[in-house]
C-alpha positions as CSV (number, residue, x, y, z in Angstrom):
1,X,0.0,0.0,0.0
2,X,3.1,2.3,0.7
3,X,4.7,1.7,-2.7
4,X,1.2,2.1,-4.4
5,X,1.6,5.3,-2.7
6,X,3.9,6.5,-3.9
7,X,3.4,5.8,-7.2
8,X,-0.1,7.0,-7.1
9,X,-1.6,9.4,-4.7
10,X,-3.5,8.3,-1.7
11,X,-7.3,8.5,-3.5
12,X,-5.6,6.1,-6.7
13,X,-4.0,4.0,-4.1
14,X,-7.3,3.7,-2.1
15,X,-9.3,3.1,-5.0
16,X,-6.4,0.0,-5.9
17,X,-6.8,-1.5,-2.8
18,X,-10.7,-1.6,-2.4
19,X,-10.8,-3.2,-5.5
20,X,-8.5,-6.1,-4.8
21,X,-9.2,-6.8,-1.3
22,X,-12.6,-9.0,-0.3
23,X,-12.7,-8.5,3.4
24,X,-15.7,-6.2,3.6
25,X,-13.7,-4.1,7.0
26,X,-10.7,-3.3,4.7
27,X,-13.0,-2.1,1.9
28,X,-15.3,0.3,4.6
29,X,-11.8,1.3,5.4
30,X,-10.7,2.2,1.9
31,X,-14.2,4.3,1.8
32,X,-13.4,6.1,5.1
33,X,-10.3,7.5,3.3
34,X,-11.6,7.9,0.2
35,X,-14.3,10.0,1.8
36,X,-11.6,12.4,3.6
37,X,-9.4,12.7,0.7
38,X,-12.6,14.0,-1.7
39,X,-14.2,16.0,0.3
40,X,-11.7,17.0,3.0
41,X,-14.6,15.7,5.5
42,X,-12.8,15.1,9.4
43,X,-11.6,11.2,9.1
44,X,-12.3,10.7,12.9
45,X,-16.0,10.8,12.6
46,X,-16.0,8.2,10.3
47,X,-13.0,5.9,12.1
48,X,-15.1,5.8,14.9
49,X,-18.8,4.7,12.8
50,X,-16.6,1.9,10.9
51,X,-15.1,0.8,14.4
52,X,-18.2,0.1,15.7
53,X,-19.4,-1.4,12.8
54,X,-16.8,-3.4,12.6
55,X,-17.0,-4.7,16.2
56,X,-21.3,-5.3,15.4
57,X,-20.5,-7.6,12.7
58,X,-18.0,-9.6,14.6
59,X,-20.6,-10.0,17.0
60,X,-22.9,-10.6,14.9
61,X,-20.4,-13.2,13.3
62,X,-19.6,-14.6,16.8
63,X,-23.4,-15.1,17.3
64,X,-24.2,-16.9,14.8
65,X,-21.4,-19.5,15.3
66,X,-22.1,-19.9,18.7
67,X,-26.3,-20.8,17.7
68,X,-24.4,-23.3,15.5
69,X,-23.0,-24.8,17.8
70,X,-26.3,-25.3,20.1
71,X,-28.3,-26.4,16.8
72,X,-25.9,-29.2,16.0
């Protein structure tokens, strides 16, 4: 991501990587960024909403394979 960096700017390099990643956090990530770099919008507002979404869908994740594990 630092090399790509460099040879692009940050909003190319962003744009690279949420394209060739498949983990939904590292793409909401790649938004976040995005978002700052285009409209110059405060990046800690955002940080914080993906953290918590983030930490939701683990839950969420961790919920449903523990209700497996009941089921089977």
């Amino acid at each position: 991501m630092v090399r790509k960096t460099e040879v692009y700017d940050l909003k190319n390099a962003m744009k690279i990587l949420h394209q060739e990643v498949s983990f939904l956090a590292k793409k909401m990530f790649c938004n976040a960024v995005h978002y700052n770099v285009d409209f110059g919008s405060s990046v800690y507002e955002h940080l914080m909403k993906f953290s918590t979404d983030i930490r939701e869908m683990q839950l969420i994740d961790s919920e449903e394979k523990i209700s497996k594990l009941f089921i089977n």
